[in-house]
N, C-alpha and C positions, 0 to 999 in steps of 0.2 A: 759244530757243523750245522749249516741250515738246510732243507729240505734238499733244493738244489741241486749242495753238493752229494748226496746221497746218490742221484741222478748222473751227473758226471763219474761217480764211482764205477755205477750199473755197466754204462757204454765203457769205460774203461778195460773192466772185467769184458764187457762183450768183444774185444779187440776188434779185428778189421771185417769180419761179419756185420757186427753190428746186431742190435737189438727189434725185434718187431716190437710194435705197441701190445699184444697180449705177454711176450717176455717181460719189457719193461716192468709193466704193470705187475704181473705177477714174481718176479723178482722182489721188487720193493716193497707187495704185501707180504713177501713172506718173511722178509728181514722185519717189517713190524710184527708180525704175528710171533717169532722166534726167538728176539733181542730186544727184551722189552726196554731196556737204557736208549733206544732210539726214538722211541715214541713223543717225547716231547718236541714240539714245534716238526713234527713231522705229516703225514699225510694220512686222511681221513678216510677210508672203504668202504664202499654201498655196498650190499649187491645188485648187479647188473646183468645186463645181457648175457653175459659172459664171466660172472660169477663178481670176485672183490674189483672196485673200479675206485678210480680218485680222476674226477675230471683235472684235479689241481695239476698233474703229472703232465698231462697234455699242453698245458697253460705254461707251467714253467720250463718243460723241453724246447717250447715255440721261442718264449722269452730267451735262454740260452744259446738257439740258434739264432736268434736276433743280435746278440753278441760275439757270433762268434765262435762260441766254445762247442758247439753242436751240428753237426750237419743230419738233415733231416730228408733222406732222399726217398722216390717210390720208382720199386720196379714196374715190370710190365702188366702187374694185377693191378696197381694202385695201392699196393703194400707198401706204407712208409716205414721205411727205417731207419733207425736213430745210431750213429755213428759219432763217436769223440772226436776232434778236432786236434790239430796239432798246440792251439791255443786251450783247449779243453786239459788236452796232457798234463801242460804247464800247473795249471790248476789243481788237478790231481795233485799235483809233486807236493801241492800245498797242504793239499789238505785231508790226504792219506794220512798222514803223522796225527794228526786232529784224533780220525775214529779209533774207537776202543778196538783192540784186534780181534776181538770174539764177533763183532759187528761187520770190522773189514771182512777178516775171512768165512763169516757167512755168506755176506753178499756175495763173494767170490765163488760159492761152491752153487747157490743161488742161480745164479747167472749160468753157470758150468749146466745147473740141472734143465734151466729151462733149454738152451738152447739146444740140446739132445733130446727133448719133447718133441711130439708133434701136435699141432694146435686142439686136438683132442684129445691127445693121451695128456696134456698140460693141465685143460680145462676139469678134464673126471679128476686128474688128480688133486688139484686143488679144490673140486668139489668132494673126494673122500675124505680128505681133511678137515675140512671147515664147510660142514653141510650147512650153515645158516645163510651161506655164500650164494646158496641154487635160489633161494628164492623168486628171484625176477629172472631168473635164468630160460632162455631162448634155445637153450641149447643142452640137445635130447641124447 
């Protein structure tokens, strides 16, 4: 699997909600920080603003709704959120069978966990975690 499709997994698990960009993000660092067989040709974590960050996610979500497989909408705050595609699905269907299932169904419970956060109680938590995360951290 390439990056990418890690990406299309996330929004898959996020069903018809869909994903904020601090889920996304923190989703997918927690799948590399937890299942280290995903780490090759996968996505690199500062810390930022807002604790582990990979501008690449933002880049390759843009590119996949550029194709299609991603819809990328913003509410009334200017909160984008990242939503799977009916052609995104198809994708899935492919490339589900690909990840190792200790990967899949982390991201799955991943996904499950952020979206039951709320964008603070996300942030400290993945700041109790991985204190090396807070460094450039903005947020108190």
């Amino acid at each position: 699997m390439n990056r990418e499709d890690w990406i299309l997994l996330a929004l898959h698990f996020g069903g018809p909600t869909g994903l904020s960009p601090v889920q996304l993000q923190k989703s997918l660092f927690l799948l590399r920080m937890e299942v280290p067989e995903v780490r090759a040709d996968y996505y690199e974590f500062i810390p930022h603003n807002y604790g582990p960050f990979s501008k690449q996610i933002y880049e390759d979500a843009e590119q996949l709704g550029a194709r299609g497989l991603v819809a990328i909408e913003r509410d009334p705050q200017s909160l984008a959120i990242s939503k799977i595609t009916a052609a995104g699905e198809l994708r899935v269907a492919e490339i589900a069978r690909d990840a190792s299932p200790r990967a899949r169904d982390y991201l799955r419970s991943a996904v499950e966990w952020t979206q039951k956060q709320t964008f603070s109680g996300l942030v400290r938590a993945i700041y109790a975690k991985y204190p090396d995360y807070r460094i450039n951290s903005v947020f108190q």
